[in-house]
PDB file with SEQRES, HELIX, SHEET and CRYST1 records, atoms N, CA, C and O in Angstrom:
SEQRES   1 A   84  UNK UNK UNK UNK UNK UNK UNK UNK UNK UNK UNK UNK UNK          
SEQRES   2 A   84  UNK UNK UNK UNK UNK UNK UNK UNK UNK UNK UNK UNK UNK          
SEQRES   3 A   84  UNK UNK UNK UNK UNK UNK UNK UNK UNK UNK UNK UNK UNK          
SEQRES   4 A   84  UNK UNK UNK UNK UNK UNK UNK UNK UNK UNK UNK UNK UNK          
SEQRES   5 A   84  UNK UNK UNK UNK UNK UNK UNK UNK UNK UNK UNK UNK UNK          
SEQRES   6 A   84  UNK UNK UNK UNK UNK UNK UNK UNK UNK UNK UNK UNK UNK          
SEQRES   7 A   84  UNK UNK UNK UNK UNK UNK                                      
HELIX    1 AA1 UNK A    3  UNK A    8  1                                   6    
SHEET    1 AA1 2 UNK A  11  UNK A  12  0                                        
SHEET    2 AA1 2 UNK A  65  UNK A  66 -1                                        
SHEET    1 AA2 4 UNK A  14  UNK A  18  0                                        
SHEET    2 AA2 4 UNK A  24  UNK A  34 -1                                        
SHEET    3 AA2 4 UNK A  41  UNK A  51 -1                                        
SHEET    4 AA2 4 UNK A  77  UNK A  78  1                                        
CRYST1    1.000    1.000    1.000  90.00  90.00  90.00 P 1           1          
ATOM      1  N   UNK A   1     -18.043   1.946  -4.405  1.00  0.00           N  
ATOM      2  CA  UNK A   1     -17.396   1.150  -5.419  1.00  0.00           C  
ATOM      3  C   UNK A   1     -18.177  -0.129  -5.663  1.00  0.00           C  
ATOM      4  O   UNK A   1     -18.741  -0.743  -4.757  1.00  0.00           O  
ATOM      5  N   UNK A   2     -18.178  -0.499  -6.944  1.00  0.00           N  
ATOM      6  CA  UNK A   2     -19.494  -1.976  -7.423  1.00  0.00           C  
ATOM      7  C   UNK A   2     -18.185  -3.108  -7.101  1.00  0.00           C  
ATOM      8  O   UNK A   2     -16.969  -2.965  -7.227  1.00  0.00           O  
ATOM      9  N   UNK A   3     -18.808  -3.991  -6.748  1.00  0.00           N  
ATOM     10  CA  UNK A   3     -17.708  -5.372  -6.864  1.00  0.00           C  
ATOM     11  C   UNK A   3     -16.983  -5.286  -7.999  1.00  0.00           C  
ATOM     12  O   UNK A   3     -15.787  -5.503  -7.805  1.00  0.00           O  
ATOM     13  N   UNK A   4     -17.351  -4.990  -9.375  1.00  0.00           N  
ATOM     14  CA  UNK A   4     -16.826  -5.166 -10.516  1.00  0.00           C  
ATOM     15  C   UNK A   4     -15.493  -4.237 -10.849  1.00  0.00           C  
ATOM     16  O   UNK A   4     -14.452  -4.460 -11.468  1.00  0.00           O  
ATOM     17  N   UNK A   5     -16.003  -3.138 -10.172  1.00  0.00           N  
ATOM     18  CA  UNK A   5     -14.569  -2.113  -9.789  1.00  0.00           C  
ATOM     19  C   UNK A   5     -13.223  -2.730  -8.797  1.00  0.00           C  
ATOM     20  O   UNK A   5     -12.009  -2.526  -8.784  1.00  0.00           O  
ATOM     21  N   UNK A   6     -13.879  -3.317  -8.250  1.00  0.00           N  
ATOM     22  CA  UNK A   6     -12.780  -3.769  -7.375  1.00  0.00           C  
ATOM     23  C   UNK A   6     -12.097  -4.542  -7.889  1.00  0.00           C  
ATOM     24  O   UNK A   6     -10.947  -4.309  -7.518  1.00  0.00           O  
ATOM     25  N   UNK A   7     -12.135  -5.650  -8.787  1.00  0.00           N  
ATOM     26  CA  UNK A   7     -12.004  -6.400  -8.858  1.00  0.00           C  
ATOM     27  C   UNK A   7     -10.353  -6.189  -9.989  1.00  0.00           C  
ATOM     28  O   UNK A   7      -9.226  -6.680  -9.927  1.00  0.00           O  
ATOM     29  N   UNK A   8     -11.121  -5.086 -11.039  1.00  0.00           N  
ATOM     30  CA  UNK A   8     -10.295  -4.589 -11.541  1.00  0.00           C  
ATOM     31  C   UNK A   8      -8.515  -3.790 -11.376  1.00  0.00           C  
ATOM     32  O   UNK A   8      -7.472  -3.849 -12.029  1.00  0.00           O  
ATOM     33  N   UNK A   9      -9.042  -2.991  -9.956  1.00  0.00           N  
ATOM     34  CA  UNK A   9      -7.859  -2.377  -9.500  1.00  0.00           C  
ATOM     35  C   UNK A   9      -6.880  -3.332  -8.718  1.00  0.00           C  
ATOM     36  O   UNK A   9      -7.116  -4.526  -8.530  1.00  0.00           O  
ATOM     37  N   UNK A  10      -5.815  -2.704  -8.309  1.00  0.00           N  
ATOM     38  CA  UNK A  10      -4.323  -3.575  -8.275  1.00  0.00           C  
ATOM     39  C   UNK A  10      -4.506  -3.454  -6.154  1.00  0.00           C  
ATOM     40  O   UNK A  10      -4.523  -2.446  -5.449  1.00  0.00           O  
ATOM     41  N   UNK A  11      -4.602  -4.861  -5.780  1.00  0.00           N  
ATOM     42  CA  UNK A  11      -4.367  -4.227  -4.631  1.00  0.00           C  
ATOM     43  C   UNK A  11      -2.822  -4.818  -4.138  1.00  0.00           C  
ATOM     44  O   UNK A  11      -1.968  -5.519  -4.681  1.00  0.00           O  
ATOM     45  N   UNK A  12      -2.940  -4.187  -2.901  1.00  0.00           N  
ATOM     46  CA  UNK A  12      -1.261  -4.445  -2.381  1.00  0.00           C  
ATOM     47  C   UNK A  12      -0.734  -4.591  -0.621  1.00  0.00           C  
ATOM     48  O   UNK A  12      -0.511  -3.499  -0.097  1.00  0.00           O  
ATOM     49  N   UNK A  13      -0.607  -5.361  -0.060  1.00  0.00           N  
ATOM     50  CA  UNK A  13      -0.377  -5.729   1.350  1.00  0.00           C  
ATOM     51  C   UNK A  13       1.144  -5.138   1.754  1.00  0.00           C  
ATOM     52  O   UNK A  13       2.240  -5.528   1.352  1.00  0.00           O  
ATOM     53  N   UNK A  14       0.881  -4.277   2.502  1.00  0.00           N  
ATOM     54  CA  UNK A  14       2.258  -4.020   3.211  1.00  0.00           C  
ATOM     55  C   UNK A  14       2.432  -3.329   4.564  1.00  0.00           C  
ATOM     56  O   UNK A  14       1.494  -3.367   5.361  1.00  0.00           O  
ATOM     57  N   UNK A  15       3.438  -2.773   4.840  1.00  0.00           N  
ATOM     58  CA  UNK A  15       3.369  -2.446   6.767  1.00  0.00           C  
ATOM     59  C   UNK A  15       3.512  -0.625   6.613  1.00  0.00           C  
ATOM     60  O   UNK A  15       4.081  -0.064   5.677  1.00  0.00           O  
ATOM     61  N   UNK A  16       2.998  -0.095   7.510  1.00  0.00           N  
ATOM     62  CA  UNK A  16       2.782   1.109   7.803  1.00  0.00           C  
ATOM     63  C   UNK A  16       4.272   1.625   8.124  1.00  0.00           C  
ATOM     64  O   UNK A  16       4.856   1.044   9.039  1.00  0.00           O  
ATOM     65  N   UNK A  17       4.782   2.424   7.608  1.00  0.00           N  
ATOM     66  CA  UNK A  17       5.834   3.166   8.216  1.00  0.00           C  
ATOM     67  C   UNK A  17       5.678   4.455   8.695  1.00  0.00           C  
ATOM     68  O   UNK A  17       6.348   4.708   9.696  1.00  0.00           O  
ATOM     69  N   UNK A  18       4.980   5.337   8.259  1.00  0.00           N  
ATOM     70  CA  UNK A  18       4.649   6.693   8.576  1.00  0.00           C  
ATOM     71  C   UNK A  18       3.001   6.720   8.929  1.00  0.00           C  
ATOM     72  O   UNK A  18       2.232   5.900   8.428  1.00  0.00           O  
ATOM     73  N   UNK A  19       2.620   7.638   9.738  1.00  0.00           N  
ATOM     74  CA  UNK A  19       1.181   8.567  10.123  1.00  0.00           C  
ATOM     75  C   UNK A  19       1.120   9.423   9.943  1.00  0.00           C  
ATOM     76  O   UNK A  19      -0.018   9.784   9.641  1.00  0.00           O  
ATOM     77  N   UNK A  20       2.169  10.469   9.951  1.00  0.00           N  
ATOM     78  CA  UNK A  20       2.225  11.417  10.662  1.00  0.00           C  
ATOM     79  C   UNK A  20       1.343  12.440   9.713  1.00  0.00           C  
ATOM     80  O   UNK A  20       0.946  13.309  10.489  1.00  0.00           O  
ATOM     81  N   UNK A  21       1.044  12.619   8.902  1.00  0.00           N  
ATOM     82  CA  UNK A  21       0.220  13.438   7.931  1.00  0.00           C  
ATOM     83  C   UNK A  21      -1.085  12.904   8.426  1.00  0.00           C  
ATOM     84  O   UNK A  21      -1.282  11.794   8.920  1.00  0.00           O  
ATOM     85  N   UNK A  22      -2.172  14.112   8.163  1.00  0.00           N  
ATOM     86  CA  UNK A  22      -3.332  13.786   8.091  1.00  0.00           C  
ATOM     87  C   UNK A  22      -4.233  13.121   6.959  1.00  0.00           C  
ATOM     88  O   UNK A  22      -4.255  13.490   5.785  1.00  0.00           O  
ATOM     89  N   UNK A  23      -5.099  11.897   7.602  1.00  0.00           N  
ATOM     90  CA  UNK A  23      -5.604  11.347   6.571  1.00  0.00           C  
ATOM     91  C   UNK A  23      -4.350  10.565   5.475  1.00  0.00           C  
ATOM     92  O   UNK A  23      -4.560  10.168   4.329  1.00  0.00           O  
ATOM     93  N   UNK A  24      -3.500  10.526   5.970  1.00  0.00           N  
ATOM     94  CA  UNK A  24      -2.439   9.605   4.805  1.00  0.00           C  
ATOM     95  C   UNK A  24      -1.667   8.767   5.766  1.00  0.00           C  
ATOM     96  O   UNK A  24      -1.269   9.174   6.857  1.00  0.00           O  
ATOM     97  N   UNK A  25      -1.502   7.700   5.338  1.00  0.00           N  
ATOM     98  CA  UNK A  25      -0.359   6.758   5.624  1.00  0.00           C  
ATOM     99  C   UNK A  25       0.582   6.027   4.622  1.00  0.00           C  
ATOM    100  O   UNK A  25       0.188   5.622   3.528  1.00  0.00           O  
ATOM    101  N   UNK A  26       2.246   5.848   5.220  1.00  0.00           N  
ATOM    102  CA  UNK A  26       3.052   5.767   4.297  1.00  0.00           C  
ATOM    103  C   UNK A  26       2.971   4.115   4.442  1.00  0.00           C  
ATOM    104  O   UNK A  26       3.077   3.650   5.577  1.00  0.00           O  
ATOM    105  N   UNK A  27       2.757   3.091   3.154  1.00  0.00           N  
ATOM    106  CA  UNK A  27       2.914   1.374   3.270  1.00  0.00           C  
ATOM    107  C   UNK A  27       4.246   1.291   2.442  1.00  0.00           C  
ATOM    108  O   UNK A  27       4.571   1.840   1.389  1.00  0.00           O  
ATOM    109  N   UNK A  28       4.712   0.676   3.028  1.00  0.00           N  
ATOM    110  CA  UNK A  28       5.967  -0.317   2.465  1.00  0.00           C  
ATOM    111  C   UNK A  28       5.619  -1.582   1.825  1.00  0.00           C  
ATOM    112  O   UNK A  28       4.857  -2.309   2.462  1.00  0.00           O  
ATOM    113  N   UNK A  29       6.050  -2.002   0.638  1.00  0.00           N  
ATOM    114  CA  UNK A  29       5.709  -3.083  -0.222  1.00  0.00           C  
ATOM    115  C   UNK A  29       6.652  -3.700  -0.209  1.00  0.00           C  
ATOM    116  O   UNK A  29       7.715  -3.116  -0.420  1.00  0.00           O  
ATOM    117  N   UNK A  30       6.642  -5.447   0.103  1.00  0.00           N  
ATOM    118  CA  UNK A  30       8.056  -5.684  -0.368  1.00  0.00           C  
ATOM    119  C   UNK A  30       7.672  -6.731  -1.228  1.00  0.00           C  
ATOM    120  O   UNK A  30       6.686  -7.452  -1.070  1.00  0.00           O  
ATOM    121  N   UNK A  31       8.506  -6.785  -2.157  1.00  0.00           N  
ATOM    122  CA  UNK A  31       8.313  -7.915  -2.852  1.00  0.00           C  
ATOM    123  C   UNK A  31       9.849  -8.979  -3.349  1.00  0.00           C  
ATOM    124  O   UNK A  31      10.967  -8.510  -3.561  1.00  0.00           O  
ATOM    125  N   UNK A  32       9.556 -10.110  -3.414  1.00  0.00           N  
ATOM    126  CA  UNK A  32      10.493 -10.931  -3.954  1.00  0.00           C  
ATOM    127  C   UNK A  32      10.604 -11.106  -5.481  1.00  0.00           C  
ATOM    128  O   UNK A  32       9.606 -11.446  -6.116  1.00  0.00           O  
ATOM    129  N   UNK A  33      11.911 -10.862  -6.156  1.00  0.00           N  
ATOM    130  CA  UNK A  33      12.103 -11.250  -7.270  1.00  0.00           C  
ATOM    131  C   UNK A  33      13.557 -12.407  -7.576  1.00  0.00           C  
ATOM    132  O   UNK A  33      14.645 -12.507  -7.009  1.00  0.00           O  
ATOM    133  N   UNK A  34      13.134 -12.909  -8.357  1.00  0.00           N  
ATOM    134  CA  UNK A  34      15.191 -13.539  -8.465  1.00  0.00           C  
ATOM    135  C   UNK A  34      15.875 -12.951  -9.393  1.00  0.00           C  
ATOM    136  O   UNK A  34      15.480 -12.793 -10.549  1.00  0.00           O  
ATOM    137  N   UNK A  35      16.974 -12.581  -8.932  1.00  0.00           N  
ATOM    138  CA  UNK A  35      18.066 -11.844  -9.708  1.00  0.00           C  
ATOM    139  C   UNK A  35      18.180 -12.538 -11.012  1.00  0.00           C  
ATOM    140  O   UNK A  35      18.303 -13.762 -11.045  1.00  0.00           O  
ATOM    141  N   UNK A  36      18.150 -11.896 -11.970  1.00  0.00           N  
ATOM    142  CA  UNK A  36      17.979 -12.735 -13.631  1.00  0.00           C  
ATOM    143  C   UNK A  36      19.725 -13.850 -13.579  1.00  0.00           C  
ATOM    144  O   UNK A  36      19.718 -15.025 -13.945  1.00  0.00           O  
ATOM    145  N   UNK A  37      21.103 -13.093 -13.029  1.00  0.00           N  
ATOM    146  CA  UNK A  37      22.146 -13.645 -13.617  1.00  0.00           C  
ATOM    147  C   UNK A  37      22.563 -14.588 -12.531  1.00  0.00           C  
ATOM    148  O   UNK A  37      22.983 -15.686 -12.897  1.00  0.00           O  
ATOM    149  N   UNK A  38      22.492 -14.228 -10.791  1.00  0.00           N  
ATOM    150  CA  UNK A  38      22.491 -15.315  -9.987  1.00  0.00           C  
ATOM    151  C   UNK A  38      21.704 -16.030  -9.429  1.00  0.00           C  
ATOM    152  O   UNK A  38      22.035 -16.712  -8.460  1.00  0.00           O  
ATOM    153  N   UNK A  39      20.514 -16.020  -9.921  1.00  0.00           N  
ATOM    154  CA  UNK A  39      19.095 -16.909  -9.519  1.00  0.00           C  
ATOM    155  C   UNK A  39      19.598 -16.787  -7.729  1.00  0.00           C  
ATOM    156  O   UNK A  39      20.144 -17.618  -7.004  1.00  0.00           O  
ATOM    157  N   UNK A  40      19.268 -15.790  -7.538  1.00  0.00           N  
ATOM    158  CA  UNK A  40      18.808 -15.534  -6.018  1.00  0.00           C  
ATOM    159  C   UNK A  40      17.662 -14.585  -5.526  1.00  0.00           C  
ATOM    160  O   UNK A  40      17.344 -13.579  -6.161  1.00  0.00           O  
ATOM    161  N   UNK A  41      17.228 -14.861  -4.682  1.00  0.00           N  
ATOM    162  CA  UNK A  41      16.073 -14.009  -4.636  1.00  0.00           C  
ATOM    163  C   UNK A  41      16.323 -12.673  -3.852  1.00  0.00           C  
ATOM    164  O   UNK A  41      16.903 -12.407  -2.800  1.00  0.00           O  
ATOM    165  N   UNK A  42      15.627 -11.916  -4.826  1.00  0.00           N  
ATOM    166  CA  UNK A  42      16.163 -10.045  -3.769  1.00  0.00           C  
ATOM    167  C   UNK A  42      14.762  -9.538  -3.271  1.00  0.00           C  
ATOM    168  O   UNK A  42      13.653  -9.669  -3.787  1.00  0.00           O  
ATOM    169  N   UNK A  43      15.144  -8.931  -2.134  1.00  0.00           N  
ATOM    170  CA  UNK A  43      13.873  -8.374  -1.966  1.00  0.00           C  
ATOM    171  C   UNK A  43      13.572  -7.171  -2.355  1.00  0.00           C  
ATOM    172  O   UNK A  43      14.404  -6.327  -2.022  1.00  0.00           O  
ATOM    173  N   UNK A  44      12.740  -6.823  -2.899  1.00  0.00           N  
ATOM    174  CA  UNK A  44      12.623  -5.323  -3.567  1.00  0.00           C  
ATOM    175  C   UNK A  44      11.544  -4.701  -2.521  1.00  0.00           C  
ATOM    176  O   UNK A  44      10.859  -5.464  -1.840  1.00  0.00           O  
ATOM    177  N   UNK A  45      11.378  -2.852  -2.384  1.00  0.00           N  
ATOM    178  CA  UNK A  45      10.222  -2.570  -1.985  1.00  0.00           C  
ATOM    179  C   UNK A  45      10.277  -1.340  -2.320  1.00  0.00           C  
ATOM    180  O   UNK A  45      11.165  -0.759  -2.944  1.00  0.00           O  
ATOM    181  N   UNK A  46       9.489  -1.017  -1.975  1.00  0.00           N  
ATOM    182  CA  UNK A  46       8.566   0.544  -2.643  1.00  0.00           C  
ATOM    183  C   UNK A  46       7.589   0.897  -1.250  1.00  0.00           C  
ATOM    184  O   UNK A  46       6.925   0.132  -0.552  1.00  0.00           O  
ATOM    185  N   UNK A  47       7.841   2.708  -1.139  1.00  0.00           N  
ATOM    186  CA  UNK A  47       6.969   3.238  -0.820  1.00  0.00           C  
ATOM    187  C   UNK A  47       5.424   3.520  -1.155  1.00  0.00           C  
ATOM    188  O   UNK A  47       5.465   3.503  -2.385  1.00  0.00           O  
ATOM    189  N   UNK A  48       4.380   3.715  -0.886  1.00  0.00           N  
ATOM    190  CA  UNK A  48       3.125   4.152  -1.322  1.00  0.00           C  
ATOM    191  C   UNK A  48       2.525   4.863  -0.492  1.00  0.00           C  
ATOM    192  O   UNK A  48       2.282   4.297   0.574  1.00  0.00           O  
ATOM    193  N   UNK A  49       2.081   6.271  -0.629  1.00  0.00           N  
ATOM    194  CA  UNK A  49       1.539   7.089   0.175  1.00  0.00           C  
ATOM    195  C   UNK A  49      -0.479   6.831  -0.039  1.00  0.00           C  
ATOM    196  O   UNK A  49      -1.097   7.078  -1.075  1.00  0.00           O  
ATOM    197  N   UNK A  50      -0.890   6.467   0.844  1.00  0.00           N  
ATOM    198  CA  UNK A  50      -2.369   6.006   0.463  1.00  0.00           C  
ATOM    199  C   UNK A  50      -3.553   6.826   1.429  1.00  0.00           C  
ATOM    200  O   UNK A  50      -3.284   6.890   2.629  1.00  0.00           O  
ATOM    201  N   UNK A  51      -4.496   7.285   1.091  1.00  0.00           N  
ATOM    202  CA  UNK A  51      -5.510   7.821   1.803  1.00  0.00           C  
ATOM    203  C   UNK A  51      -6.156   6.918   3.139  1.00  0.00           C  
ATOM    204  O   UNK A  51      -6.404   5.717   3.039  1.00  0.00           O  
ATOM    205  N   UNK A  52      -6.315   7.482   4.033  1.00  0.00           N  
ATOM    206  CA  UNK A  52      -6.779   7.222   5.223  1.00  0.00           C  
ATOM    207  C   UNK A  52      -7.857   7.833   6.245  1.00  0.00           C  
ATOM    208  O   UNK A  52      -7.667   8.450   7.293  1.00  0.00           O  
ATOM    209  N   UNK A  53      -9.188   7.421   5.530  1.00  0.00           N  
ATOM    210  CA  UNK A  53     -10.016   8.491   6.015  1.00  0.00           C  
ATOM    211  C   UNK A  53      -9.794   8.921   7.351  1.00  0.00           C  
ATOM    212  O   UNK A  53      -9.238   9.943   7.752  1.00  0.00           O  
ATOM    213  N   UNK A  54     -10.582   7.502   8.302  1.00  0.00           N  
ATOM    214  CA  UNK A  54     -10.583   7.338   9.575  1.00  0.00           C  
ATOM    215  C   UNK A  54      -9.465   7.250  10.589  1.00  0.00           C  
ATOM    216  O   UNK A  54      -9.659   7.368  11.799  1.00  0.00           O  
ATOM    217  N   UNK A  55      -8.342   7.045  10.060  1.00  0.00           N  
ATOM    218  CA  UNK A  55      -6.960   7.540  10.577  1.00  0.00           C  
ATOM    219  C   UNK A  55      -6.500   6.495  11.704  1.00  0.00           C  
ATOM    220  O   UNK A  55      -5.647   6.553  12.590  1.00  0.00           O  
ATOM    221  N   UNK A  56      -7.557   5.366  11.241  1.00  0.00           N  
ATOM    222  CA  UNK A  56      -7.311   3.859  11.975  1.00  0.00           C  
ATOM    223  C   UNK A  56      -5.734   3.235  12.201  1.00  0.00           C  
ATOM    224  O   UNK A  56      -5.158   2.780  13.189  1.00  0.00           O  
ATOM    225  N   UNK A  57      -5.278   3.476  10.587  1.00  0.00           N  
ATOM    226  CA  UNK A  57      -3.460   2.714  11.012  1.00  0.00           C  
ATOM    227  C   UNK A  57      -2.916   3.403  11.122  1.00  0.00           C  
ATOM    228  O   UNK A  57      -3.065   4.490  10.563  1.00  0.00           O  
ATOM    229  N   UNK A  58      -1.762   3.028  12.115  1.00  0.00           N  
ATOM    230  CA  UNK A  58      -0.572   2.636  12.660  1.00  0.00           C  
ATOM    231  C   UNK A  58       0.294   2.530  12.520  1.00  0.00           C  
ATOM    232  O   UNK A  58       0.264   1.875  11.478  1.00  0.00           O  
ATOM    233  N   UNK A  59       1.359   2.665  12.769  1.00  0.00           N  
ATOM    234  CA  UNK A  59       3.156   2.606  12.461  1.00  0.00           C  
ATOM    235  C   UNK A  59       2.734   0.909  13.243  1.00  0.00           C  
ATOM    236  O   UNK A  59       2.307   0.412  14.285  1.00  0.00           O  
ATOM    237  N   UNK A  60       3.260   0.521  11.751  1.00  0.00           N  
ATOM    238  CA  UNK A  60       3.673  -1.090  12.355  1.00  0.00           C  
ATOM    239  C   UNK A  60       2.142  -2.151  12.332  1.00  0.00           C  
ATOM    240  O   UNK A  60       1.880  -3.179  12.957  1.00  0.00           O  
ATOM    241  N   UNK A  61       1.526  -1.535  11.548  1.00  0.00           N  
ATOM    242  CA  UNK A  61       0.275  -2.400  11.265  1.00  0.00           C  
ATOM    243  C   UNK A  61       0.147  -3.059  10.007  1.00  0.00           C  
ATOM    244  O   UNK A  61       1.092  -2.512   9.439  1.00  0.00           O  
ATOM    245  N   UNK A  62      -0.277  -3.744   9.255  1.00  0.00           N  
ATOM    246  CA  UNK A  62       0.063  -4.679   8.283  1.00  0.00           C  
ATOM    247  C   UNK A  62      -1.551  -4.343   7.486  1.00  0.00           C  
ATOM    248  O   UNK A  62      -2.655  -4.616   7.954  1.00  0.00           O  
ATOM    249  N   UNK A  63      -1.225  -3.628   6.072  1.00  0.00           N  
ATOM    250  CA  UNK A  63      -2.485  -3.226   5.799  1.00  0.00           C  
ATOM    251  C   UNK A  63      -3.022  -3.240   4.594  1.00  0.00           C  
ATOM    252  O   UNK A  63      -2.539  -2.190   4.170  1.00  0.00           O  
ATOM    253  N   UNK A  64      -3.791  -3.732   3.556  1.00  0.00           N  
ATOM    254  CA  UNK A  64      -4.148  -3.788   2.129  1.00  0.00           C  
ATOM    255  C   UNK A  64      -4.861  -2.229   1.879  1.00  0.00           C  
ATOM    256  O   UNK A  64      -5.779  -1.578   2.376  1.00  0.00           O  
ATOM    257  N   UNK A  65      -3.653  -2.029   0.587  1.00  0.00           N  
ATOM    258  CA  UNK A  65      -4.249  -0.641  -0.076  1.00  0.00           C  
ATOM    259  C   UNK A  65      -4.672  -0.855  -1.260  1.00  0.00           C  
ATOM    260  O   UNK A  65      -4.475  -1.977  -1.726  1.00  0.00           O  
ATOM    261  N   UNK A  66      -5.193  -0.098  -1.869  1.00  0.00           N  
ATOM    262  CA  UNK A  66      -6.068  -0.430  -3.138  1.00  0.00           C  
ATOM    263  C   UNK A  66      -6.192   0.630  -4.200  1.00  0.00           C  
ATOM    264  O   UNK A  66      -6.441   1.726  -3.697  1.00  0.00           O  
ATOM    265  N   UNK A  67      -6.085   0.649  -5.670  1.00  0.00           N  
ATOM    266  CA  UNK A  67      -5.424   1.770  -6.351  1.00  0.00           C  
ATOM    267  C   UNK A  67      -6.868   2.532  -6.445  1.00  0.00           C  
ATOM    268  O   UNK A  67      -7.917   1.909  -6.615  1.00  0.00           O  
ATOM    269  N   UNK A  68      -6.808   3.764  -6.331  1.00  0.00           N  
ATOM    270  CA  UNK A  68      -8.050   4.908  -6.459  1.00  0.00           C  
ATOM    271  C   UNK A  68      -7.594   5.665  -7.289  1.00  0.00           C  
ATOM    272  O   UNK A  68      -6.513   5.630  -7.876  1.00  0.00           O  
ATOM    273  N   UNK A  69      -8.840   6.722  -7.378  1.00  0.00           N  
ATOM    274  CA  UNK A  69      -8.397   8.300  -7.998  1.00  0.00           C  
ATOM    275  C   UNK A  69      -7.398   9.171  -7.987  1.00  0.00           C  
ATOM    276  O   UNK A  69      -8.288   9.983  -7.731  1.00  0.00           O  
ATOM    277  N   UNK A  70      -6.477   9.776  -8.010  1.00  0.00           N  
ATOM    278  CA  UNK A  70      -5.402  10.690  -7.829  1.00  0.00           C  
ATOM    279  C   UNK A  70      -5.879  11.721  -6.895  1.00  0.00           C  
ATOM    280  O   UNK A  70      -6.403  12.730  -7.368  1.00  0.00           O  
ATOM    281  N   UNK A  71      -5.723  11.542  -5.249  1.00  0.00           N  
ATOM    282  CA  UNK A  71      -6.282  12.742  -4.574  1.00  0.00           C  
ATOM    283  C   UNK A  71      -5.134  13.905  -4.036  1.00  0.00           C  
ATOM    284  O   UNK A  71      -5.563  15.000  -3.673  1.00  0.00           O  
ATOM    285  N   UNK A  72      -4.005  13.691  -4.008  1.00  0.00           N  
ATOM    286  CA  UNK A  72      -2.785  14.138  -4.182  1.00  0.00           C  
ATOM    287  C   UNK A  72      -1.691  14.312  -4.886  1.00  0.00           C  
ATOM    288  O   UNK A  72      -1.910  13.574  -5.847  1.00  0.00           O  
ATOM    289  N   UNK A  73      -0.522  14.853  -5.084  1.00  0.00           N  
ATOM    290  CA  UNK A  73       0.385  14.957  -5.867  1.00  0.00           C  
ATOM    291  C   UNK A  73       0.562  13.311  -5.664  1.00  0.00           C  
ATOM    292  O   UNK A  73       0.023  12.545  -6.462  1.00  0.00           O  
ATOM    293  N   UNK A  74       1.298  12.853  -4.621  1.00  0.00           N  
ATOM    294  CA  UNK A  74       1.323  11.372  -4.192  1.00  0.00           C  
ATOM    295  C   UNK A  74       0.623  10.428  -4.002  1.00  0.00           C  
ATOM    296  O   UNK A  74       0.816   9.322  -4.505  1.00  0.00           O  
ATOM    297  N   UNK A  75      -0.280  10.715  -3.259  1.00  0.00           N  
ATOM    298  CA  UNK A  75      -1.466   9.774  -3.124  1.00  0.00           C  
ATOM    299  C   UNK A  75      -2.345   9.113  -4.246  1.00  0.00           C  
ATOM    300  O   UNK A  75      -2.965   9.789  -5.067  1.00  0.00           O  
ATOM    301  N   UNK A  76      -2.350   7.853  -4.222  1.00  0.00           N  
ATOM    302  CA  UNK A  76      -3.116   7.648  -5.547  1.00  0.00           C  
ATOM    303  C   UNK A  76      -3.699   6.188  -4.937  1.00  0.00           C  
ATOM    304  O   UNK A  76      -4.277   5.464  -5.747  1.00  0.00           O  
ATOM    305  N   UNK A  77      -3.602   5.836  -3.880  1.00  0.00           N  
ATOM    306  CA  UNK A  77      -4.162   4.672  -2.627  1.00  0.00           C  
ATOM    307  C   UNK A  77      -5.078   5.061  -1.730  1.00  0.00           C  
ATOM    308  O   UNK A  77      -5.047   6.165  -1.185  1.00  0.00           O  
ATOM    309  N   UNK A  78      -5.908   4.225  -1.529  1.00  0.00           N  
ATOM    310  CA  UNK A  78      -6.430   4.447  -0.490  1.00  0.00           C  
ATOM    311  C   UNK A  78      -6.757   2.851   0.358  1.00  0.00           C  
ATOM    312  O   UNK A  78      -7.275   1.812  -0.049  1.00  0.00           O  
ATOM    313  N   UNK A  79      -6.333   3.147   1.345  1.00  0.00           N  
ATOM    314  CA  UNK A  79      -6.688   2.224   2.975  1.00  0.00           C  
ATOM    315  C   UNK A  79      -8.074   0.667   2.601  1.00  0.00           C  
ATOM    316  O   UNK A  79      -9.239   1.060   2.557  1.00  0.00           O  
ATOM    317  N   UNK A  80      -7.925  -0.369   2.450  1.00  0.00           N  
ATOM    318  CA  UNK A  80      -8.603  -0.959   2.306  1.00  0.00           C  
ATOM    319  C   UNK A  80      -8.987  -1.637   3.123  1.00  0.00           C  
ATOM    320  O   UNK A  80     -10.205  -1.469   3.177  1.00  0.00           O  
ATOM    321  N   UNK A  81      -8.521  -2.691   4.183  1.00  0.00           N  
ATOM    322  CA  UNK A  81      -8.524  -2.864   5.540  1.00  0.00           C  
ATOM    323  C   UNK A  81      -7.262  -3.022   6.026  1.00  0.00           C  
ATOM    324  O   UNK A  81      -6.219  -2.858   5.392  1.00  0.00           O  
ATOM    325  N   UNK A  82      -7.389  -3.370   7.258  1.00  0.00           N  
ATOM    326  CA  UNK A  82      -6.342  -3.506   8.451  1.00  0.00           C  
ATOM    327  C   UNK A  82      -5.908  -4.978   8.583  1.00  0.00           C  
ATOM    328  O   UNK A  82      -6.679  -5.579   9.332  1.00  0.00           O  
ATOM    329  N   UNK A  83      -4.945  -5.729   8.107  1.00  0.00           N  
ATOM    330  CA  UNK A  83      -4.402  -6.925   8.519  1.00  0.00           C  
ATOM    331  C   UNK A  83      -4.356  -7.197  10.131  1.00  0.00           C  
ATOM    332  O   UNK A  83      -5.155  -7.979  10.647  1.00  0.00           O  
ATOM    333  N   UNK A  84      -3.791  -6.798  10.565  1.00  0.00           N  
ATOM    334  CA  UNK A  84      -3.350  -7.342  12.021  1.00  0.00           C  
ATOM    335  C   UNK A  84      -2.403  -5.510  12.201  1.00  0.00           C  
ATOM    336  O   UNK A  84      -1.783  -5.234  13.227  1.00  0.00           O  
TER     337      UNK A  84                                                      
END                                                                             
């Protein structure tokens, strides 16, 4: 990938919930929004199933994914590094 590609795609920080598939891991996204009518903040999140070559993370590792090619019905991420 050129720097210029990267730069373009959407990336996204979140925690590992699943391994158990090969080469895939499941990230949890959470994000904050405020409720439009009681100005409070909710937390929203979303699953993302993302490619994992090296099969490095972890249940419970904190990890930036990054939008790729469509290599699965689901998968459309792949593993960018490892937070902590």
């Amino acid at each position: 990938m050129s720097e210029e590609t990267k730069k373009t795609k959407r990336k996204l920080t979140g925690v590992v919930v699943s391994d158990k598939a090969t080469k895939t891991i499941v990230v949890k996204v959470e994000r904050k929004t405020m409720h439009p009518k009681y100005h409070k903040f909710v937390t929203n999140s979303k699953k993302f199933h993302a490619h994992d070559e090296s099969e490095k993370a972890q249940i419970g590792n904190t990890v930036t994914i990054i939008e790729s090619r469509p290599r699965s019905a689901l998968k459309r991420w792949e593993l960018l590094n490892i937070v902590k």
